[in-house]
KOLDRENFI-148349 format. One line per 4 residues: number of its first residue (from 1); their letters; for each residue x, y, z of C-alpha. Coordinates in steps of 0.2 Angstrom, whole numbers, padded with zeros to 4 digits, m for minus. Layout:
// residues N
NUM = a = X/Y/Z  ...
END
This chain:
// residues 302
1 = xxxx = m0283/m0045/0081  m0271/m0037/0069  m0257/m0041/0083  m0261/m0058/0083
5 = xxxx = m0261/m0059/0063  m0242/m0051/0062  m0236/m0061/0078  m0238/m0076/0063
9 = xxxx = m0227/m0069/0053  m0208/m0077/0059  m0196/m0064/0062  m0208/m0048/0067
13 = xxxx = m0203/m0036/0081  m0216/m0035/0094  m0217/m0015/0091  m0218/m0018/0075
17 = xxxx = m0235/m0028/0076  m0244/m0013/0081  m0238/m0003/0067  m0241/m0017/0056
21 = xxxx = m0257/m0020/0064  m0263/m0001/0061  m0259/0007/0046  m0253/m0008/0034
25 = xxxx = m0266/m0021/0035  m0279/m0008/0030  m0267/m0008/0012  m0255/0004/0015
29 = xxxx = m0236/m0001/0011  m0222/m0005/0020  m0205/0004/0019  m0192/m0007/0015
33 = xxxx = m0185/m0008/0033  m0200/m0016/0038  m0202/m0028/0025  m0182/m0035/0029
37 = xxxx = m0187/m0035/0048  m0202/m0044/0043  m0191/m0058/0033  m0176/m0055/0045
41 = xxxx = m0165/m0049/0027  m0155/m0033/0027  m0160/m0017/0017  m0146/m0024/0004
45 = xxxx = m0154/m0038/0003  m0169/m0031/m0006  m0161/m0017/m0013  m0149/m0031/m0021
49 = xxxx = m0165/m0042/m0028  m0174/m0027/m0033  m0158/m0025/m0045  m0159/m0042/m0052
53 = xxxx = m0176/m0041/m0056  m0179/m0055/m0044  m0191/m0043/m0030  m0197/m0025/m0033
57 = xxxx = m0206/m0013/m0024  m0223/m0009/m0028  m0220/0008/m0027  m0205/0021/m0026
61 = xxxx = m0212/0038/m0020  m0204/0057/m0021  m0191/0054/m0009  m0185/0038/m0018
65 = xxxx = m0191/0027/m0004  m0195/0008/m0008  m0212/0003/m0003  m0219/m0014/m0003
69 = xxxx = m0239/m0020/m0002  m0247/m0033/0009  m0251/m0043/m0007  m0229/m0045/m0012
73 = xxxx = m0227/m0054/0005  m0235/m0073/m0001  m0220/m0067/m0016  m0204/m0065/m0004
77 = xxxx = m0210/m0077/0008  m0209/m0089/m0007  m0191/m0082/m0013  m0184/m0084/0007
81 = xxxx = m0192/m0102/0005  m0185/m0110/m0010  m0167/m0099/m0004  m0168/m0110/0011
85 = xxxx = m0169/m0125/0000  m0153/m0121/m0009  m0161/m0114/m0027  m0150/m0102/m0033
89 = xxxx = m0158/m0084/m0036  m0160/m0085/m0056  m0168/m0100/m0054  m0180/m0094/m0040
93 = xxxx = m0185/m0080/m0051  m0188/m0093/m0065  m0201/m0100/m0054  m0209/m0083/m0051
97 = xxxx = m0212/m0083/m0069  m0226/m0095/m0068  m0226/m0101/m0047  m0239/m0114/m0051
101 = xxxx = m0238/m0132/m0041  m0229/m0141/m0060  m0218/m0127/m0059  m0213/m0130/m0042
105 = xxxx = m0213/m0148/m0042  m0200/m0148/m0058  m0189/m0138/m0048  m0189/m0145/m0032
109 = xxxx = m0186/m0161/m0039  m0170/m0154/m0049  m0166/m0148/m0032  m0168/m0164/m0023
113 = xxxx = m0158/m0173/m0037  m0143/m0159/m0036  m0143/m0162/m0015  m0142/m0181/m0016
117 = xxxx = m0126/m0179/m0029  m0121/m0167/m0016  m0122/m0179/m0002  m0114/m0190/m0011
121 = xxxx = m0099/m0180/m0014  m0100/m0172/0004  m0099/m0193/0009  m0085/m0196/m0003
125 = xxxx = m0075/m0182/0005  m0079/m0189/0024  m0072/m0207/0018  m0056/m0199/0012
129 = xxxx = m0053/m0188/0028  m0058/m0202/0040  m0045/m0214/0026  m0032/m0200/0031
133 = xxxx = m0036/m0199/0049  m0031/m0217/0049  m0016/m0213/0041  m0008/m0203/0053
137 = xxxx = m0015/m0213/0070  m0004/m0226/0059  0010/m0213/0060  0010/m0210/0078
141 = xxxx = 0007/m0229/0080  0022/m0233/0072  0034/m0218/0078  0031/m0226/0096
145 = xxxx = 0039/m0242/0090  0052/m0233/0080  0066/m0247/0076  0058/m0260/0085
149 = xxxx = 0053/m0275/0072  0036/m0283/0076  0024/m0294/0070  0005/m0288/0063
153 = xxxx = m0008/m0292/0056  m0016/m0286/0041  m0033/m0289/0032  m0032/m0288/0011
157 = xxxx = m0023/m0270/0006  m0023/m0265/m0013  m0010/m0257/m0020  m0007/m0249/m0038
161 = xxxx = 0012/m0253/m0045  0022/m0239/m0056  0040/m0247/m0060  0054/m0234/m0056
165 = xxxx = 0064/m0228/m0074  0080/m0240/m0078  0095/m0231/m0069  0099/m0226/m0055
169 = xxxx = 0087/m0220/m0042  0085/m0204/m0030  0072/m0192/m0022  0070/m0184/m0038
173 = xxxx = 0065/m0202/m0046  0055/m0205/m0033  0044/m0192/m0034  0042/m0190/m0050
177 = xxxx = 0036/m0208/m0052  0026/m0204/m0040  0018/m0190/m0049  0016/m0201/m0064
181 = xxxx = 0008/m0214/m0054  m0007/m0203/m0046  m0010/m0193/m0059  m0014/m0211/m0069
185 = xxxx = m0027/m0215/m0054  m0034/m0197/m0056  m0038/m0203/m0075  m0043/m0222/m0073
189 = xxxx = m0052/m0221/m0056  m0052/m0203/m0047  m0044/m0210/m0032  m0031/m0202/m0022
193 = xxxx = m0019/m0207/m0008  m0026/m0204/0007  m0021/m0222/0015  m0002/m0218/0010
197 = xxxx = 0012/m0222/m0003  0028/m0230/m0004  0039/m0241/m0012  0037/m0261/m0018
201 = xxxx = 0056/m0270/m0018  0056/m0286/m0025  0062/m0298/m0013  0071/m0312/m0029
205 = xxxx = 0082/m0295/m0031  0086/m0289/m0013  0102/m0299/m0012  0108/m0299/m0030
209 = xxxx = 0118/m0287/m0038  0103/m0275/m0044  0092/m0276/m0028  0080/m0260/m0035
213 = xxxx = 0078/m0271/m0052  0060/m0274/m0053  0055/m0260/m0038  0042/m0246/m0041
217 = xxxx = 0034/m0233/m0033  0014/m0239/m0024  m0001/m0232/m0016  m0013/m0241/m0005
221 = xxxx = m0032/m0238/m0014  m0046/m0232/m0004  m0056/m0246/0004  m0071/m0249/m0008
225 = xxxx = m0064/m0242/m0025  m0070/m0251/m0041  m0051/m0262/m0043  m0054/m0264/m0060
229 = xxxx = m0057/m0244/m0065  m0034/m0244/m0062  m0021/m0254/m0071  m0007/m0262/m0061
233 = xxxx = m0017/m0267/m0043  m0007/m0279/m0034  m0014/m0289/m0018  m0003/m0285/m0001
237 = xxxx = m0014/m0302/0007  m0021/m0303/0025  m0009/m0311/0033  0006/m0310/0046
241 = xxxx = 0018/m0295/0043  0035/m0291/0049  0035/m0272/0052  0048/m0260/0056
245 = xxxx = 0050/m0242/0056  0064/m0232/0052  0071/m0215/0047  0077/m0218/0030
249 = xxxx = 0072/m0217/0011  0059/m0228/0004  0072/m0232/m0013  0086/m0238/m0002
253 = xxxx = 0089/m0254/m0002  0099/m0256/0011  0086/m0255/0023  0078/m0269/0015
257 = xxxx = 0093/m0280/0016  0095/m0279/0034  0074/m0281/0039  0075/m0297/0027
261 = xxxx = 0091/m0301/0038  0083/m0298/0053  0068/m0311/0046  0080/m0322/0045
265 = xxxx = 0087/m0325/0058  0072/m0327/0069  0067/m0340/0059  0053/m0332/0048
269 = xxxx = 0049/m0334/0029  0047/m0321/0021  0031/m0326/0007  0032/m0310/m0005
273 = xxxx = 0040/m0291/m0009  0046/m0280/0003  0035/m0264/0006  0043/m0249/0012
277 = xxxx = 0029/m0237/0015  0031/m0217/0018  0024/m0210/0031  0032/m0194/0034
281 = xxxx = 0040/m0187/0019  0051/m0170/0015  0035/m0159/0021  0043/m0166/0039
285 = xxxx = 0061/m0163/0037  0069/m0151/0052  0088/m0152/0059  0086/m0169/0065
289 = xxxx = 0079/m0178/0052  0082/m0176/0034  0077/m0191/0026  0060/m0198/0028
293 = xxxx = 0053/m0209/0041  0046/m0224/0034  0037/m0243/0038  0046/m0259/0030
297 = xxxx = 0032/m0272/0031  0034/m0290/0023  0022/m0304/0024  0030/m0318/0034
301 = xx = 0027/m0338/0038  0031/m0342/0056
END
């Protein structure tokens, strides 16, 4: 019978049933090896909560040994159950003050509200790794067609807009508008730029004599943001696009002259402004690239 009674206990050895079963049911204690193997903790373990006040031993004898009575198991079977649960250990040994059912139901429920925000969070972070997933099957999409202009099709995109400084423009320009840019979404929304970046040239100033008048750096927001937590969202809208990739930097307009050119001559209208979105920046330079490889997307009328 007593080996049947410890063979309920989880985590009992089977040769240690018949020492439980002998001596300790009958009220003598356990040393503190046995209590860990009955739990499946360490010695540290309880060494460590008997230091924090948390679990002590009933007893400590001569020798200095820890021992522990029948009656404390309900006690650490309680602490291994709330730690399972995700209760911190002060607030475990809070309940232990007064382990009554309002007790437990207060904390428990504290503890089921911390874990849904926790979800939450945990689901916000799996959107924005499956966001930039997307991102870079876009890369390798568009690498395979490197050079080659083609049309797409592209649902509702939003972008925000940060106009680029008077004067002339270069990488350090670049990225520092940048930088201005997210750290303004980082205040207004917490968003950041997992679906890309890049720049916006206006398409009225591409073949004057100040093609970057007008132009800025953009991010593409995060599909379901609140649009109207950020300040300059601009609609890229479902439609046809002429795409093309290059190697090249997203502030030189050059590009853009000769994709609009290219438009033009197969007889397409081009509707709006000229994105030229980053997709492989400086983190990607080697020996035979040193400028970055980018997508020139315009939406188009056939």
């Amino acid at each position: 019978l007593h080996v049947l009674i410890c063979s309920r206990v989880p985590g009992v050895p089977l040769g240690l049933c018949a020492v439980l079963g002998g001596d300790h049911v009958k009220g003598n204690a356990y040393s503190i090896s046995e209590m860990a193997a009955m739990f499946g903790l360490t010695r540290q373990t309880l060494i460590y909560y008997d230091r924090i006040g948390l679990f002590a031993p009933a007893h400590v004898n001569e020798e200095g040994y820890r021992l522990y009575e029948p009656t404390q198991i309900p006690f650490l079977r309680l602490i291994c159950l709330m730690r399972d649960l995700g209760l911190e250990l002060k607030e475990i040994k809070e309940v232990l003050r007064r382990p009554d059912p309002d007790s437990l139901v207060s904390c428990l429920a504290n503890q089921v509200e911390r874990l849904d925000g926790e979800i939450d969070r945990l689901r916000a972070k799996r959107d924005g790794a499956h966001e930039r997933l997307c991102f870079y099957e876009e890369v390798l999409y568009w690498k395979e067609r490197l050079g080659v202009p083609h049309l797409r099709h592209y649902p509702d995109r939003y972008v925000v807009f940060e106009q680029f400084d008077d004067g002339a423009i270069d990488r350090r320009v670049l990225h520092t508008t940048l930088m201005r840019l997210l750290a303004r979404m980082r205040d207004e929304g917490g968003a950041s730029p997992f679906r890309g970046w890049g720049a916006m040239l206006r398409y009225d100033e591409l073949e004057g004599d100040d093609p970057l008048a007008g132009a800025g750096t953009v991010v593409i927001l995060p599909a379901g943001v609140d649009l109207s937590a950020f300040s300059g969202v601009r609609l890229l809208p479902e439609g046809i696009y002429l795409c093309c990739s290059r190697w090249g930097m997203p502030y030189d307009p050059q590009g853009a002259r000769e994709f609009i050119g290219h438009a033009k001559s197969h007889g397409l209208r081009v509707l709006d402004d000229v994105c030229d979105l980053c997709l492989m920046d400086t983190v990607s330079y080697n020996e035979e690239h040193r400028v970055d490889f980018c997508c020139l997307q315009a939406p188009v009328a056939l």
